[in-house]
C-alpha positions as CSV (number, residue, x, y, z in Angstrom):
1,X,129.2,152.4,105.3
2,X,130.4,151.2,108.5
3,X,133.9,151.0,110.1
4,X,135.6,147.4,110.4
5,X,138.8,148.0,110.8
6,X,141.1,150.8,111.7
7,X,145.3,151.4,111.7
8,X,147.3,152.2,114.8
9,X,151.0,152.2,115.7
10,X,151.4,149.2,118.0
11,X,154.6,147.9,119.0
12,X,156.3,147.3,122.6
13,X,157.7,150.8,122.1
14,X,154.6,152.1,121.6
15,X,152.0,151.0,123.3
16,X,149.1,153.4,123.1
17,X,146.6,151.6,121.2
18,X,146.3,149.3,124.2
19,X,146.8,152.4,127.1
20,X,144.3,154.3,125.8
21,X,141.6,151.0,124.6
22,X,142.1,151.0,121.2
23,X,142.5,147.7,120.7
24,X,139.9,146.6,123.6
25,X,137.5,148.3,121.5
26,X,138.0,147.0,118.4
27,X,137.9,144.1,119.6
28,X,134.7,144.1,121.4
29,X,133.0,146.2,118.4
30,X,134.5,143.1,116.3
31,X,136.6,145.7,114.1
32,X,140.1,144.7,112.9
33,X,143.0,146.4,114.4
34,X,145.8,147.3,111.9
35,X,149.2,147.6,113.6
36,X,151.5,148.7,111.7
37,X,155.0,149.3,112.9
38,X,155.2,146.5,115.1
39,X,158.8,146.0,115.2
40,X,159.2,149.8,115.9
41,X,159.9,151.3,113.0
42,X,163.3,152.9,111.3
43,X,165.8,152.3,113.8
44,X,164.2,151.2,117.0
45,X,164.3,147.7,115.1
46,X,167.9,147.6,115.2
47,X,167.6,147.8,119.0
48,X,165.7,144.5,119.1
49,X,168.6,142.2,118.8
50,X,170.5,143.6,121.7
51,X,166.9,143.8,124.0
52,X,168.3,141.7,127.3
53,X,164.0,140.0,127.3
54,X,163.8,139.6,123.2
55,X,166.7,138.3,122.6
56,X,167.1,135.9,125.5
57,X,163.3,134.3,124.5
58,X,164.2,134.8,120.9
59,X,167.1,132.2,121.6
60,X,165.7,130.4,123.8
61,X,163.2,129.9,120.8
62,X,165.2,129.6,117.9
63,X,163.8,132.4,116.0
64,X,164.4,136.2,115.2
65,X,164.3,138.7,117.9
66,X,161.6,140.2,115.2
67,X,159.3,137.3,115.5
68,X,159.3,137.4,119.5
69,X,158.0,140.6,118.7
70,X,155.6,140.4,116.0
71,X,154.3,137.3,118.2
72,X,154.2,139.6,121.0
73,X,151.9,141.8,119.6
74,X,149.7,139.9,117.2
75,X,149.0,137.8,121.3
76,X,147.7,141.5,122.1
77,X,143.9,140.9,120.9
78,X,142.6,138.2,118.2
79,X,141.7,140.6,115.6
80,X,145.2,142.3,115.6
81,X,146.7,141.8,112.3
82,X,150.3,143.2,111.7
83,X,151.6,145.0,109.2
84,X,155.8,144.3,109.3
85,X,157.8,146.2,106.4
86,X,159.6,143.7,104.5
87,X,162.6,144.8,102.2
88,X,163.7,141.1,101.4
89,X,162.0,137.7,100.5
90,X,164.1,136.4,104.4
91,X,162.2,139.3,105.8
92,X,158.6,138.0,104.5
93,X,159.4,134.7,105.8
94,X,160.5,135.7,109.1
95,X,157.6,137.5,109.6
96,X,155.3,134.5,108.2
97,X,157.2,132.2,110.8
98,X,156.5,134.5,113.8
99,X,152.8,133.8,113.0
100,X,153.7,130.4,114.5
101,X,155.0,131.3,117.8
102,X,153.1,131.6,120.4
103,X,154.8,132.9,123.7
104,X,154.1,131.3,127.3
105,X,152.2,133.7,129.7
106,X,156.0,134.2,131.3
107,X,157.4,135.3,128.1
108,X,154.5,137.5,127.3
109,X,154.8,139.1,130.8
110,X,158.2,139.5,131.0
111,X,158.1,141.4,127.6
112,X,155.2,143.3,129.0
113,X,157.2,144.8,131.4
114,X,160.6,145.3,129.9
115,X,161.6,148.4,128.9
116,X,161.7,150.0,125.5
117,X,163.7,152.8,125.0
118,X,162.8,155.3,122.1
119,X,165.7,156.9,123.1
């Protein structure tokens, strides 16, 4: 039985999937790339609000700070496919709506090389 997909951490916090070709390799074995924690995880979500490069482009957009992000990463590869925790019915539709933005190369850069403290 062969492998067609497998589950990684992937979030702008943690970004070793992509460091270490995790996700350039599933993508050019055609193998779908499970991210799950993409907002971070626990409390490194809570930071995203306050981010000085999320939340300015999540303004700018008129959506969630968690969106920019979810956007951000599902923009990583084509066969990344996200797996946000949802503890309310706004939460499943904020991450449904995120599957609609798509950041400029500026935005995607600039959150490229911002900072994310795990600290």
């Amino acid at each position: 039985m062969p492998v067609t997909s497998v589950q990684n951490r992937l979030s702008p916090f943690f970004r070793e999937a992509l460091d270490d070709g995790v996700v350039e390799y599933t993508t050019l074995e055609d193998m779908g790339f499970l991210a799950y924690s993409p907002v971070g995880g626990g409390r490194l979500n809570r930071k995203l609000p306050d981010h000085p490069v999320v939340s300015v482009i999540a303004r700018s957009r008129g959506v969630s700070p968690h969106a920019v992000v979810l956007a951000w990463v599902l923009g990583r590869a084509p066969n990344v496919i996200v797996i946000p925790g949802a503890r309310t019915e706004a939460h499943v539709l904020d991450s449904v709506a995120s599957a609609e933005v798509e950041l400029t190369d500026e935005e995607d850069r600039a959150i490229e090389a911002a900072e994310f403290s795990i600290a």
